[in-house]
C-alpha positions, 0 to 999 in steps of 0.5 A: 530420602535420597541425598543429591550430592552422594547419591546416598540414601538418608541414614537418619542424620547418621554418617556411615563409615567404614573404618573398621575395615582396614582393623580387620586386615590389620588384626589378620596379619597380627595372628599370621604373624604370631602363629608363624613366630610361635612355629619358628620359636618351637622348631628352634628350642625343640629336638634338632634330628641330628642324629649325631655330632659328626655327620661328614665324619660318618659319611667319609666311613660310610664305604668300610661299612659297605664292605664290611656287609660285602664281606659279611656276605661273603661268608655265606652264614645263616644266621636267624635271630628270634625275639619274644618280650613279655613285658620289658622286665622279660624279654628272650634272644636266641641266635642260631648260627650255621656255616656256608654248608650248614653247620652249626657255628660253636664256640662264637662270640655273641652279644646284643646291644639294645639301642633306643632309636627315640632317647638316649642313655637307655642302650645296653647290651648282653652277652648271649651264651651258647644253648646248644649247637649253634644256638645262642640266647639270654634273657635280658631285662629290657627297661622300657616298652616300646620300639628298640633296635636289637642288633647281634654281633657274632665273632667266630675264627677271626669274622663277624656277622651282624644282624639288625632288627626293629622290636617291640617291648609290650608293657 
């Protein structure tokens, strides 16, 4: 039977309510709130991303290195960098290096540095002894697989040359 006063149907003798409704709006903004304060807690005791401690510093330097690629350039050296890795106990570097006419480049200075872009503390680096003409190699012990930075310097009569490369180190 309908009640006249609320225009409700009868329920039995039982009021119907909605109190839950407003729990429900509060246990909402409860989890919100908690899983941004989890966010927050992560981003700030996790890895920054700087990548070093003298950001302004670097950049200030930033126009030396544009000129020492200029000057690299400048020299018009060929130089071609080839890299094979086994596993990170053998890995192979060899550097041919020609002059602007294309004459092999004896009696330089050659080293590779491995640089970990992801951690720190595992860079290292190896002299690289002349093979031949022009060529130029070692075989070093890597470390640890994955991803490396090789970068080679050659130093020949007073210039340098640097080449920069991403390479992989299987298992």
């Amino acid at each position: 039977m309908r009640d006249i006063r609320t225009g409700s149907a009868d329920s039995g003798g039982r009021e119907r309510t909605s109190a839950w409704i407003p729990w429900v709006f509060v246990g909402f903004f409860v989890v919100v709130f908690g899983a941004n304060a989890a966010m927050v807690a992560f981003a700030l005791t996790t890895w920054t991303g700087v990548e070093t401690d003298t950001p302004y510093e670097d950049g200030v330097v930033y126009q030396k290195v544009l000129d020492a690629e200029h000057r690299q350039a400048e020299l018009g050296w060929k130089v071609d960098l080839a890299f094979e890795a086994k596993d990170r106990d053998h890995a192979a570097v060899t550097v041919t290096m020609l002059d602007r006419d294309g004459a092999p480049i004896r009696g330089a200075a050659v080293h590779a540095r491995f640089i970990r872009p992801t951690s720190e503390g595992f860079d290292s680096e190896v002299g690289l002894r002349e093979l031949g003409p022009g060529r130029y190699g070692a075989e070093p012990r890597v470390g640890l697989p994955g991803q490396w930075d090789l970068v080679v310097v050659g130093s020949y009569d007073g210039h340098s040359y640097q080449v920069r490369r991403r390479v992989f180190v299987p298992r």
